[in-house]
Residue, then its C-alpha position, 0 to 999 in steps of 0.5 A: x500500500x503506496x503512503x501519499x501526503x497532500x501538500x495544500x494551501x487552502x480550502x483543499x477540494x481537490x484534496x479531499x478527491x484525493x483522500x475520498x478516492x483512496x478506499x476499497x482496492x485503491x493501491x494507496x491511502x493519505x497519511x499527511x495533509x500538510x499547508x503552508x499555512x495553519x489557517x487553510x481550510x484544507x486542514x480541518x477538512x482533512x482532520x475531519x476525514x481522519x487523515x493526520x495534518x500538519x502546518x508550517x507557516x510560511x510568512x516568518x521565513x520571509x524569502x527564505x525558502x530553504x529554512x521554510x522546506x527544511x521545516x516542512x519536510x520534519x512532518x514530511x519525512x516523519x510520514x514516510x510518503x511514498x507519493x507527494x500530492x501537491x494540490x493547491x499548493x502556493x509555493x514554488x519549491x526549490x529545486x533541492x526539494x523536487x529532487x529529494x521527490x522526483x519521479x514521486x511527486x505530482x502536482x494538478x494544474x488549471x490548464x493544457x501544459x504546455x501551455x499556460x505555466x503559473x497563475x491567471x491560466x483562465x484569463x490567459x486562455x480567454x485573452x488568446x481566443x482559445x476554443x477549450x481550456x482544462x487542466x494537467x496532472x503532471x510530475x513535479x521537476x525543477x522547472x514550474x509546471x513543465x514534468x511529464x504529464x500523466x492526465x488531462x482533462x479537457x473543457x470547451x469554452x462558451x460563448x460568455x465564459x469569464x476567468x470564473x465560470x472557466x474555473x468552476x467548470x475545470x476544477x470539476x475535471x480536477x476532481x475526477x483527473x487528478x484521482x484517476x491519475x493518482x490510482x494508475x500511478x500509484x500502481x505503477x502505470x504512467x500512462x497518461x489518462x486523456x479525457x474530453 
């Protein structure tokens, strides 16, 4: 049984898709939701479900984002993960960190990589006429949003569409994505899972 910890910063949807899918004969369970920050609302959803948590803030390290790995990796490690689920995780991680995971951790992301890395995927998407937008699971490398991809999910855009309705109606194939791709890689399949 394949031991999975969710990194999470705020209300934490897509990972309580995660911890709800690992049940019956799914090849993993969640032993860690951890945050960068104590307040998130992922947490208490996560404690509700009987999966242990954990908080480093990330706000008194300043920019210091080494000494801020090296305390969120105490609860990490002490959780021995086998698979590290960044799920609405803020924080660009160091490459020093990615490598101490690789090949081992997937992150969800709210557009068709390659295109689109980083933040204001929706508007991006809007602005340049695009005929459909989706969303990625990917593994994490040292370069933002750019691992191999193991799963898309596509989403047509409508006439009227804003950055918001785009969101809402992604994040609905996050939720059913990214727990496919979380079930055949932690069974020890690649292949990418491909839907809409």
């Amino acid at each position: 049984m394949k031991r999975v910890a969710i990194l999470i910063s705020g209300g934490g949807s897509n990972m309580v898709a995660l911890v709800r899918s690992m049940t019956g004969d799914h090849p993993a369970r969640a032993v860690l939701v951890a945050s960068n920050d104590p307040r998130a609302g992922g947490l208490e959803r996560a404690r509700e479900m009987g999966v242990a948590t954990a908080a480093v803030d990330h706000r008194p390290f300043g920019g210091d984002r080494p000494a801020f790995e090296a305390e969120l990796l105490k609860p990490i490690l002490a959780a021995e993960p086998d698979i590290l689920c960044l799920a609405g995780f803020m924080r660009v991680l160091t490459p020093d960190f990615v490598r101490r995971f690789e090949g081992r951790m997937l992150n969800i992301h709210p557009s068709l990589l390659p295109k689109y890395p980083g933040l204001n995927t929706h508007a991006r998407a809007l602005e340049a006429g695009d005929a459909e937008v989706g969303c990625s699971v990917h593994e994490v490398t040292a370069e933002l949003d750019a691992g191999p991809i193991l799963g898309q999910a596509r989403v047509p855009v409508l006439a009227g569409d804003t950055p918001e309705t785009l969101a809402a109606r992604v994040l609905e194939q996050e939720h059913r994505l990214y727990p496919a791709v979380l079930r055949r890689f932690a069974g020890g399949d690649r292949t990418p899972v491909m839907s809409g």
